[in-house]
Each structure stands twice: as structure tokens, then as C-alpha cells.
C-alpha positions in Angstrom: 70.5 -10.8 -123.5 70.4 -8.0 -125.8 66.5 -7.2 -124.9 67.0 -7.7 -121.2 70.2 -4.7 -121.6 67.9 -2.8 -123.5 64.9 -2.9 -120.5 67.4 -2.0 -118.0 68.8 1.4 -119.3 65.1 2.1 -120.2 64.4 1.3 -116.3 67.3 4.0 -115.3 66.5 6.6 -117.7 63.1 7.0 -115.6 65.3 8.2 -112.1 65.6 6.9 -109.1 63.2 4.4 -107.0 61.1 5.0 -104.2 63.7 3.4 -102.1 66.6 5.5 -103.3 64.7 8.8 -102.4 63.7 7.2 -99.0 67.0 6.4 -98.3 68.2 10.2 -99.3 66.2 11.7 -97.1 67.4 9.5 -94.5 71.0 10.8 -95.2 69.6 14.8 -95.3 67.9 14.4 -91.7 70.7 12.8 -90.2 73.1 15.6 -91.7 70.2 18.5 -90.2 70.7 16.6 -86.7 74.8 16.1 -86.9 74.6 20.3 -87.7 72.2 20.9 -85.0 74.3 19.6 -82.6 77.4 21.0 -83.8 75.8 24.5 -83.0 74.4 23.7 -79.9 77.6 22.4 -78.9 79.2 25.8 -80.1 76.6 27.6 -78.1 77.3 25.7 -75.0 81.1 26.6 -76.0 80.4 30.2 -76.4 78.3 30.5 -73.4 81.0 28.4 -71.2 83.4 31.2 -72.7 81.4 34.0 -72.1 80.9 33.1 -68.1 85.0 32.3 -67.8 85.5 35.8 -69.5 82.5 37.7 -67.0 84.4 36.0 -64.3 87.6 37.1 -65.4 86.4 40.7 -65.7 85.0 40.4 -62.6 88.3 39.2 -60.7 89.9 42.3 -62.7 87.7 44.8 -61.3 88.1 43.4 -58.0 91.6 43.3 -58.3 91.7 47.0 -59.7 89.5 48.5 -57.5 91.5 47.3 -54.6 95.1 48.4 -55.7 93.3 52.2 -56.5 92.4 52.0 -53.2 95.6 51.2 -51.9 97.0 53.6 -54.1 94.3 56.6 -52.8 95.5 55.9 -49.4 99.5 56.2 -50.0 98.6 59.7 -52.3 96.6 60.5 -49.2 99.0 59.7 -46.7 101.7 61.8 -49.4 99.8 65.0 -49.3 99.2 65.0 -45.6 103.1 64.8 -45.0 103.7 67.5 -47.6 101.4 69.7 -46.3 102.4 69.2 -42.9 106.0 70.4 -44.2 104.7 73.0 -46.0 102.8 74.3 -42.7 105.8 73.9 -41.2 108.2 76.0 -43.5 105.6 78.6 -43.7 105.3 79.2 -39.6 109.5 79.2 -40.4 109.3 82.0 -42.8 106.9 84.0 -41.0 108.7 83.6 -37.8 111.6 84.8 -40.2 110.2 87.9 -41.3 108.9 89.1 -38.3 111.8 89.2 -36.3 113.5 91.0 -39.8 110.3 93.0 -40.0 110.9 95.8 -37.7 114.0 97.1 -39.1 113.3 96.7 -42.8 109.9 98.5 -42.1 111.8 101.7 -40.5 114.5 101.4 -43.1 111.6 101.0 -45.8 109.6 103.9 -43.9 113.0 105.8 -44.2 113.8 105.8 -47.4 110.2 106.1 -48.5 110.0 109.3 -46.6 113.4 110.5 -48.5 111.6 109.5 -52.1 108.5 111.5 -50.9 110.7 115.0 -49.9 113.0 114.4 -52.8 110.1 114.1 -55.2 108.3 117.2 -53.5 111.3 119.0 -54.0 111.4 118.3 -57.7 108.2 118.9 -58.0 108.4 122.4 -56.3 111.1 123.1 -59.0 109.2 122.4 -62.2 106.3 124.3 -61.1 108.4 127.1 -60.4 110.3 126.7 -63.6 106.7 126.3 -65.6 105.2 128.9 -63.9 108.5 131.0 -65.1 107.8 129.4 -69.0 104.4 130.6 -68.9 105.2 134.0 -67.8 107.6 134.3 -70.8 105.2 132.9 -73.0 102.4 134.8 -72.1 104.5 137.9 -71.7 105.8 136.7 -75.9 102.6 135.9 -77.0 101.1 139.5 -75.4 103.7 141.2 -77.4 102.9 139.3 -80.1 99.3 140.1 -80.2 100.1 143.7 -80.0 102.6 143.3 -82.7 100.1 141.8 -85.3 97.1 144.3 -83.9 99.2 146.8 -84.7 100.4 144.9 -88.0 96.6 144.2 -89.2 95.3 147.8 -88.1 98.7 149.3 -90.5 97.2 146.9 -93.1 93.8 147.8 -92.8 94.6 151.6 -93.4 96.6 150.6 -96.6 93.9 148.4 -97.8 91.8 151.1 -97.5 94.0 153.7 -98.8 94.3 151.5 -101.9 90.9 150.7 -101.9 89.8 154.5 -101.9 92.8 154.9 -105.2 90.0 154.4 -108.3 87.2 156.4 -106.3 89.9 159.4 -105.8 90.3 159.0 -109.2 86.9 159.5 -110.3 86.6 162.2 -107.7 89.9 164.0 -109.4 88.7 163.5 -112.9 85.1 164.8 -112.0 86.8 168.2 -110.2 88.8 168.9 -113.0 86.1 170.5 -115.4 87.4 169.5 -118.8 85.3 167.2 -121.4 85.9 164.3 -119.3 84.4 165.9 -115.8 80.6 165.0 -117.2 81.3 161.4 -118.2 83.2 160.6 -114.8 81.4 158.1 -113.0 81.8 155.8 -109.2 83.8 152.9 -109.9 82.0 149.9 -109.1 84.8 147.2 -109.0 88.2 146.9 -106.7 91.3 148.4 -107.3 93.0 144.8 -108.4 96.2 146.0 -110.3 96.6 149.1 -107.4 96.1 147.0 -105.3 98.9 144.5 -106.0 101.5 147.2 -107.0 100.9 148.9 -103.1 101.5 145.4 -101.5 105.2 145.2 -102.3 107.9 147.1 -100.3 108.7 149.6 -103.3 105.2 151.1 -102.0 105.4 151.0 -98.2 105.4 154.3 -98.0 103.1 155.7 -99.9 100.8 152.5 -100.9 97.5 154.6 -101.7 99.4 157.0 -104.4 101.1 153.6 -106.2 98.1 152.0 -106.5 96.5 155.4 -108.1 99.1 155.5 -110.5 99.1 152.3 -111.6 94.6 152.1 -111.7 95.3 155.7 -113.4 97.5 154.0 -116.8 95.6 151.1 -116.4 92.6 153.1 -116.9 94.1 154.7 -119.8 94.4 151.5 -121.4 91.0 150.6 -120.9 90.0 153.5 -122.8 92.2 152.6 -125.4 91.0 149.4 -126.0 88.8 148.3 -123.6 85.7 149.0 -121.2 87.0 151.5 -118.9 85.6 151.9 -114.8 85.6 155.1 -114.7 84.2 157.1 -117.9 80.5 156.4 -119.0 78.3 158.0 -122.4 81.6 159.3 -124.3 82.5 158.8 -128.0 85.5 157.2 -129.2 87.6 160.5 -129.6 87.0 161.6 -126.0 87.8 158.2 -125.1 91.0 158.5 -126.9 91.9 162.1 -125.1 91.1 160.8 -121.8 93.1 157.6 -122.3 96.1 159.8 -123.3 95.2 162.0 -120.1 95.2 159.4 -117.9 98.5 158.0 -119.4 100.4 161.6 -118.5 98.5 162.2 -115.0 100.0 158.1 -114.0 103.3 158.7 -115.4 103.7 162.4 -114.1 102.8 161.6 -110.6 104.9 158.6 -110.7 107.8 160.1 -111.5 107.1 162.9 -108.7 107.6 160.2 -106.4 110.8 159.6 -107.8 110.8 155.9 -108.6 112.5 155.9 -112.3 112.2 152.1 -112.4 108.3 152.3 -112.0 108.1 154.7 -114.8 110.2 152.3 -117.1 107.9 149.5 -116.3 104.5 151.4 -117.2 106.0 153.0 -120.4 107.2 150.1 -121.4 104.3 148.0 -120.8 102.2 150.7 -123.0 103.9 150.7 -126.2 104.1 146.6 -125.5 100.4 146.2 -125.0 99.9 148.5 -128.5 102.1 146.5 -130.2 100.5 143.7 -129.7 96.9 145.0 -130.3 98.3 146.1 -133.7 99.0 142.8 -134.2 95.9 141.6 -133.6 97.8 139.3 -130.5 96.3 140.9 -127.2 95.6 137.8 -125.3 98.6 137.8 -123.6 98.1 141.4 -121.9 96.3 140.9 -119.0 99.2 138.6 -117.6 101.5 141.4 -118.8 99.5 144.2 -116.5 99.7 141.8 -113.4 103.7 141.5 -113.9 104.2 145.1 -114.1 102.6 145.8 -110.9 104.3 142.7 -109.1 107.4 144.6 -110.5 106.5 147.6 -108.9 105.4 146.2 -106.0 109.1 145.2 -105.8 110.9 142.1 -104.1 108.8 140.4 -101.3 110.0 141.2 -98.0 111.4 138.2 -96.0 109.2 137.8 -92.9 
């Protein structure tokens, strides 16, 4: 018993028999068919469910079609009667406003013809009125122009006057016939300081003489201690004598015009500017030479 055990697990360690594998793929094709027909049934299914739903669709489109057509017709039918009122209450309006028409259009032509002469009228008054502003304005702006022809001509003639101050000078200093006659020479710069001083209303009336004076001391300074304009070729004494000569001539005819205060100002201003050249400080000067002759110039006048 023990052998014939023994034999038999031996028997089943080898796997199955022919007839064992037969029999499973029995089992396997049977299953194939059993699926195959479950999806041919589900096609049928599907198909079956696919021609109920095409129907369906159909029917709904049918259905759909015809109630939009009902529905076309009733809109229709709707906008024939509205327009049909609306024809209607237009041929009422118009029959309205024609029998209004006739007076409003000779009550509109009325008052339009009033707007036009009123407006006409207006209009006849601001031309007159303009015409009368440009009168006065041209008449102003004539006087004007006279006024500041006149104006630039009086300014001209000072300019000029003052202009003509340092060559008067040299033409005074060359007619005197003293040392300094030989060494007088033309000026060849402007008049800056006479200039400035016969701006100002201290000099109004005599604007060529104030700016002499003024080129005159400032000249003497220059020769003091400077490069003078109007002196060429002389040695350091002469320049010395002429400075002091210019100084007095300045001064004297300065005070011939009686304007004390001027006088003050230049005598002043030369001790000042030696003062500081002893010093050895004389930067400042130049500004203190353009003060004094805005001083003398006096206030400016308000226009």
C-alpha cells in the first residue's frame, strides 16, 4: 500500500492528463462562444437603441419644425396688425399737423422774421460801436506812435550827445596847447560811465555835459592808475598832471552846473578809490565808479 501511495503522487507531480487538457479547452471555447454572444446581443441592444432614439429625434424635429411654423405665422399675423395700426396713427398725425400746419408756419414765419430784424439790429449796433472802438484805438495808438517817435528821436540826440562826451574831450584837451595837447588822442571805446550818469533824470537837461564830467574824472583816474582813453606816449609825471587836470576841469564844470550833490559824489569817490589803492585793495573800484554815476544819474523816473 505504501508503494502504490508512493506511484500515485509521483503520477501527479508530472501535471495533468491528456484528458484533463482536452476537457479545459472544452470549457475555454464554450466560455469564447457564451462572450460572443453576449456582445452580439449587446450590439443588437445598442442598435435596437440607436434606431428608437433616430426615431425619437426624428418625431422631435417633426414636432419642432411644425410648432415654429405655427409660431412664424402668429409673429406674422402680429406684425401685420401692428403695422397696420401704426399706418394708421401715422395718416392720424399727419392729418393732425396739417390742419395745425398753417397757422404755426405763419406764427413760426412771424417770429422768425422778428429774430432776423432784432438780430440785424444788434448787429447794426456792435458794428457801429466797433467801428467807434477802432477809431479810438487807432486814433490812441497814432498818438502813441508819435509819442514814442518823438520819445526815441529825444533819445537818439542824447545818445549821441553822450556818445560825442569822450571825443569832445579829446578835441578840448588837444585845443588847449599845454603838455598834454601832443599826447591827446581819438577815443576808441564808448562813453560807458557818461553814459549811465546822463540816463538818470538829474541829467535830463543837460545829458551830454554830465556824461563829460563824469568820462572827464574818470579819465583822471585812469591816468592815475590805470590805462587812460584819451592820452597816448606820455611819461608817468605828465600822466600825473593831466590826471590832476582832468580831476579840476570834471569837478569845476560840474559845480557850474550847480549840482552840489554830484560834486560830493565824485570827490568822494576819489579820495575812496586812493585809499584803497594805497591799500593795495582796488578790486572793489570798478563797482564803486558804476554807483557813483547811477547816483548821479539820480532816482529812476516812474513811467
Amino acid at each position: 500500500m505504501e508503494r502504490s501511495d508512493d506511484v500515485g503522487y509521483e503520477g501527479s507531480g508530472q501535471g495533468p492528463s491528456d484528458e484533463e487538457a482536452t476537457n479545459g479547452r472544452t470549457d475555454h471555447g464554450e466560455t469564447g462562444s457564451r462572450v460572443a454572444a453576449v456582445l452580439n446581443a449587446a450590439e443588437e441592444a445598442a442598435e435596437t437603441i440607436r434606431a428608437e432614439a433616430r426615431r425619437h429625434a426624428d418625431e422631435a424635429l417633426r414636432q419642432a419644425k411644425a410648432e415654429a411654423a405655427v409660431r412664424v405665422e402668429e409673429l406674422t399675423r402680429e406684425a401685420q396688425r401692428m403695422r397696420a395700426e401704426a399706418d394708421d396713427y401715422a395718416r392720424d398725425i399727419r392729418v393732425a399737423v396739417d390742419s395745425y400746419g398753417t397757422q404755426a408756419r405763419r406764427e413760426a414765419e412771424q417770429e422768425a422774421r422778428n429774430v432776423l430784424s432784432d438780430a440785424e439790429n444788434q448787429a447794426r449796433a456792435t458794428r457801429e460801436a466797433a467801428q467807434e472802438m477802432a477809431n479810438q484805438i487807432e486814433e490812441g495808438a497814432r498818438r502813441q506812435h508819435e509819442s514814442l517817435v518823438r520819445e526815441a528821436k529825444s533819445l537818439e540826440e542824447r545818445r549821441q550827445r553822450v556818445l560825442d562826451s569822450l571825443r569832445d574831450l579829446a578835441a578840448q584837451l588837444r585845443g588847449e596847447e599845454t603838455p598834454i595837447s601832443a599826447h591827446a588822442i581819438e577815443p576808441a571805446v564808448a562813453p560807458t560811465l557818461g553814459m549811465l550818469a546822463a540816463n538818470g533824470p538829474r541829467a535830463e537837461a543837460a545829458p551830454g555835459e554830465y556824461a563829460l564830467v563824469v568820462e572827464a574824472v574818470h579819465e583822471g583816474y585812469l591816468l592815475h592808475y590805470g590805462e587812460p582813453r584819451l592820452l597816448a606816449g606820455h611819461d608817468p609825471d605828465l600822466a600825473l598832471l593831466a590826471g590832476d587836470y582832468l580831476y579840476a576841469l570834471g569837478l569845476a564844470r560840474l559845480a557850474a552846473l550847480g549840482d552840489g550833490r554830484a560834486v560830493a559824489i565824485l570827490s568822494e569817490l576819489i579820495g575812496h578809490c586812493a585809499r584803497l589803492h594805497a591799500e593795495g585793495d582796488p578790486g572793489e573800484i570798478p563797482g564803486l565808479w558804476e554807483q557813483a554815476a547811477r547816483e548821479i544819474a539820480g532816482p529812476a523816473q516812474l513811467s
